[in-house]
C-alpha positions as CSV (number, residue, x, y, z in Angstrom):
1,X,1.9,-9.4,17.0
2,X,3.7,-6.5,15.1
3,X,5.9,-7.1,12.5
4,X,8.7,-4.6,10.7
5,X,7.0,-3.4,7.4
6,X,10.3,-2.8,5.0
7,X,8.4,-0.1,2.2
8,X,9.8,1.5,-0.4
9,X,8.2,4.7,-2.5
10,X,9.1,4.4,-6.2
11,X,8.3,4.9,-9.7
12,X,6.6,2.6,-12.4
13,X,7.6,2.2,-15.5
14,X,4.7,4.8,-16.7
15,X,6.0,7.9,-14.5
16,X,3.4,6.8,-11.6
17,X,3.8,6.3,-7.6
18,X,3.8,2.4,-6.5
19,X,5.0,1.3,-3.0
20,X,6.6,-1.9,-2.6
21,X,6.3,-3.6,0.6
22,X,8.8,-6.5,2.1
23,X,10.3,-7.2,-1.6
24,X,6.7,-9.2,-2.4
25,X,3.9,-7.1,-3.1
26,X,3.5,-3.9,-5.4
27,X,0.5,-0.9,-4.6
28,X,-0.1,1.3,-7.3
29,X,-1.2,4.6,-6.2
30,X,-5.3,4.3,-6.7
31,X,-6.8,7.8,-5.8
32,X,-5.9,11.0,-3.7
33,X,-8.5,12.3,-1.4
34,X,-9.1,15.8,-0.3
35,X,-7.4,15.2,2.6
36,X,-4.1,14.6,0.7
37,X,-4.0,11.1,1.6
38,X,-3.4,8.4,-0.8
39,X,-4.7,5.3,-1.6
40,X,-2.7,2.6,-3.0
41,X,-4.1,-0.8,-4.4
42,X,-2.6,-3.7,-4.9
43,X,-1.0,-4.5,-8.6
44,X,-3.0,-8.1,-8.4
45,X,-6.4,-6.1,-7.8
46,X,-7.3,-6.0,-11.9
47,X,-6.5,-9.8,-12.0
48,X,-8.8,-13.0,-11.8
49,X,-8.2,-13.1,-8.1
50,X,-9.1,-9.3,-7.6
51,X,-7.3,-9.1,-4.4
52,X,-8.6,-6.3,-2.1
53,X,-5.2,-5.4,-0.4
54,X,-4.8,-1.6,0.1
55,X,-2.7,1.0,1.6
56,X,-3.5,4.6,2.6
57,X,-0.9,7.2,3.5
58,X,-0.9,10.5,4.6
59,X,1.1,13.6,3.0
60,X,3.7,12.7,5.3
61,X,4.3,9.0,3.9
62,X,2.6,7.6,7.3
63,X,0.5,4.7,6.9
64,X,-3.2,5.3,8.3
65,X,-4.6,2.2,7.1
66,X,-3.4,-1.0,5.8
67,X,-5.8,-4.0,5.2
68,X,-3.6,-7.0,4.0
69,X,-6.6,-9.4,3.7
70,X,-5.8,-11.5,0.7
71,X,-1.4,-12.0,1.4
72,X,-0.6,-14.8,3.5
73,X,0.9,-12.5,6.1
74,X,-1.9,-10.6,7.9
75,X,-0.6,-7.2,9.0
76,X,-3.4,-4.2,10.6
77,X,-1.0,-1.2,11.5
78,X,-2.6,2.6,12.4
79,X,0.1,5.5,12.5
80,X,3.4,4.0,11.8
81,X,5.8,6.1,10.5
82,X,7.9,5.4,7.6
């Protein structure tokens, strides 16, 4: 069951990349790989629940992988462009 992923590519407060998906969750940009992808964590991954939600895009903003394990709303997408 697919469902419409609404993302939007901004800016934190401290000049870094964060992606916020649906209006809910925030993904701080974690890492870039030598492939130029990115990895993005979610903001609630440094808190008491550590939640192990992550994002990885490509250089062209396309989502590789998305592992939604912790949200309530369990989404697995390859290759969807933004």
């Amino acid at each position: 069951m697919e469902k419409n992923l609404e993302i939007e590519i901004s800016k934190t407060n401290r000049g870094k990349e964060q992606i916020i998906l649906n209006r809910k969750y925030k993904f701080n940009l974690s890492s870039k790989r030598k492939d130029n992808s990115k990895k993005y964590k979610c903001t609630e991954y440094k808190a008491l629940n550590q939640c192990p939600s992550f994002i990885i895009l490509n250089n062209e903003n396309q989502i590789l992988e998305y592992d939604d394990s912790h949200h309530l709303e369990n989404y697995y997408f390859k290759n969807i462009f933004l």
